[in-house]
N, C-alpha and C positions, 0 to 999 in steps of 0.2 A: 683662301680668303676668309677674314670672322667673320662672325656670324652678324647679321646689322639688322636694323631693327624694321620690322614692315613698314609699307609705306602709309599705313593710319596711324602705327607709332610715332610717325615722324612727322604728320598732321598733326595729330594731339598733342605733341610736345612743344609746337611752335603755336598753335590756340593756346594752351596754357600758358607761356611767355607772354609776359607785358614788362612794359616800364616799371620796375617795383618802386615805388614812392617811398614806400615804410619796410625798412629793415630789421630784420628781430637783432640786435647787438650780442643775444647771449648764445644765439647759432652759429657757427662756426663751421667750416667747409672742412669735410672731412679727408686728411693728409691724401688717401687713395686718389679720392674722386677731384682733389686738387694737384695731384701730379698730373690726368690724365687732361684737367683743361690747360695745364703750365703746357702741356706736348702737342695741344693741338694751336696756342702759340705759333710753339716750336717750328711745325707743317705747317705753316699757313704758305700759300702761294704767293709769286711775288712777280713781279715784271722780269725778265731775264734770269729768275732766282735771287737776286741780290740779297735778296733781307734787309732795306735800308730804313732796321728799328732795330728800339729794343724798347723792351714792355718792363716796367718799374711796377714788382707787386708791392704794395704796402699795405702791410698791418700791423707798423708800430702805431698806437694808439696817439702818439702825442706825434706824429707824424700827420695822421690822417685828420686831427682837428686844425691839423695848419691845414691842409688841403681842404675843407671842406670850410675855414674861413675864405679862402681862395678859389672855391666854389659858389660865391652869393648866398653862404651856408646854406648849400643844403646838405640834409643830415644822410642823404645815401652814402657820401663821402665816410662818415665818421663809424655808421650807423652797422654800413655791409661787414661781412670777414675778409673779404680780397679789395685792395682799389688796386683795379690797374691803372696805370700814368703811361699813353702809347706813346711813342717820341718818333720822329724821323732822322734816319742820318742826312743831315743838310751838304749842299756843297759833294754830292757822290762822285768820288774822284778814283785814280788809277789806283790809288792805295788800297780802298776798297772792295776793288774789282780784283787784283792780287792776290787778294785777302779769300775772297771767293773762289778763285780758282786751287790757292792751295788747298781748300778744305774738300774740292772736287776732286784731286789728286790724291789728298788721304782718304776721302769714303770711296772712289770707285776702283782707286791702285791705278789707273791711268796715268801714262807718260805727260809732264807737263807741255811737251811740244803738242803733243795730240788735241791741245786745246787752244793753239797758234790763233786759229779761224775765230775760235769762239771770242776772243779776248779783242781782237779785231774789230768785230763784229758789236760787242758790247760799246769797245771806247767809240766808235762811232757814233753810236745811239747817246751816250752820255753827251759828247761835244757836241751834237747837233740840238741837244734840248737844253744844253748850257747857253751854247748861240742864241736862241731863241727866248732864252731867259724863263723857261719852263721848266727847270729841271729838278727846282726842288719842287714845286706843286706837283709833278709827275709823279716820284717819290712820296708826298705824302698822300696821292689818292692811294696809295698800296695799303696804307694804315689801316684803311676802311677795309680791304679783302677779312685783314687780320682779324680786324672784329669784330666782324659778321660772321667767321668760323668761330670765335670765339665763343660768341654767342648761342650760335646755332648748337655747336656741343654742348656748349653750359645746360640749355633744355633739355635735349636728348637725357643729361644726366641727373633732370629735375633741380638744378639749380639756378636762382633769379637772379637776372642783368639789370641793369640800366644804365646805357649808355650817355656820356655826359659832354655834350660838347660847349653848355655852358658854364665856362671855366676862365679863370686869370691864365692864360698862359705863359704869360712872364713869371707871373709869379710860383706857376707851377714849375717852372724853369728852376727859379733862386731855392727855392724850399730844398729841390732835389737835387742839386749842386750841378745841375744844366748848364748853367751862365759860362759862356766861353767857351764850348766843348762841341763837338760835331753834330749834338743833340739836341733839339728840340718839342717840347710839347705839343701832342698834335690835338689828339679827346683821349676822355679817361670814361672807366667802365668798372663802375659797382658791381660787386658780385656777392652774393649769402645765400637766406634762409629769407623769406618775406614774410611780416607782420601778418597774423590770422586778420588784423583788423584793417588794413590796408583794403579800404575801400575799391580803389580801382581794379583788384584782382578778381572780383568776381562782374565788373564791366565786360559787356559783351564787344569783341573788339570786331572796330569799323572797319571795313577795308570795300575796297569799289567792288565791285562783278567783277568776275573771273574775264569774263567777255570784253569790258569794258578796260582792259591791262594787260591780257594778253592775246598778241596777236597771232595766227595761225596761218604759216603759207604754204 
């Protein structure tokens, strides 16, 4: 197993984390340190496994000032080196279940029949929350696992988030050629370098008692 970091390191990394307001533009996330947050992406857990996303990084420039008009401008959009655009696959159907299974077949070398039950077992769970008409909200509560790992590494590696859920997502749809495709915008997530002068970073952040949020049985 690596080596991981103690557990005050991983208190202090998350007290450092805040919403970064103000962006430095001329910081830039470095190729390393941004493969390692593109992979925890990648591992993010999911209901059944499915993966029903996919994460839109942009940093074309005149990209990201359509998105950040389509943001109620704000400048995190424009401002950060990474935007992510989370999307969910809407409408999860056997195609995509298919889709997962072959790629369990090619990473574990497993006989397709060996996974008869699993496949079973999944379409069930799909047609019962399509019945119910729950099935893309189910789907996209999974957005949120992604990230919050997201995030949560992004600190560990001293780099600033801020999560964005208010957003046009229609228009974040058109911009990134969404419209008509199994995909749609769920929240999107600033990532950089944060302004020395960005006042809220040295805010001591609020949160209730320990006591008061977590319960012990």
């Amino acid at each position: 197993m690596p080596a991981s970091p103690s557990p005050q390191q991983l208190i202090d990394a998350l007290n450092w984390r805040y919403a970064t307001k103000k962006f430095d533009p001329a910081q830039k996330i470095a190729d390393e340190t941004w493969h390692a947050l593109e992979q925890a992406l990648v591992l993010a857990p999911s209901s059944i496994g499915l993966q029903p996303w996919k994460f839109y990084v942009v940093t074309d420039a005149d990209t990201k000032a359509r998105l950040t008009a389509a943001s109620y401008r704000q400048t995190q959009a424009s401002d950060c080196s990474h935007f992510i655009v989370f999307a969910v696959r809407r409408g999860i159907d056997e195609t995509h279940v298919e889709r997962h299974i072959e790629r369990m077949v090619e990473v574990r070398g497993v006989a397709p029949e060996s996974l008869a039950r699993f496949r079973s077992m999944t379409m069930v769970n799909l047609d019962r929350a399509k019945n119910d008409g729950t099935l893309d909200t189910w789907q996209e509560h999974q957005i949120y696992i992604a990230l919050g790992q997201f995030m949560t590494s992004a600190a560990v590696l001293g780099i600033d988030t801020c999560p964005m859920e208010g957003i046009e997502r229609a228009k974040f749809d058109e911009i990134l050629g969404l419209e008509g495709s199994d995909y749609a915008t769920v929240v999107a997530c600033a990532a950089g370098h944060r302004l020395a002068d960005d006042k809220y970073a040295a805010a001591k952040k609020v949160r209730f008692k320990t006591e008061d949020v977590v319960v012990r049985i």
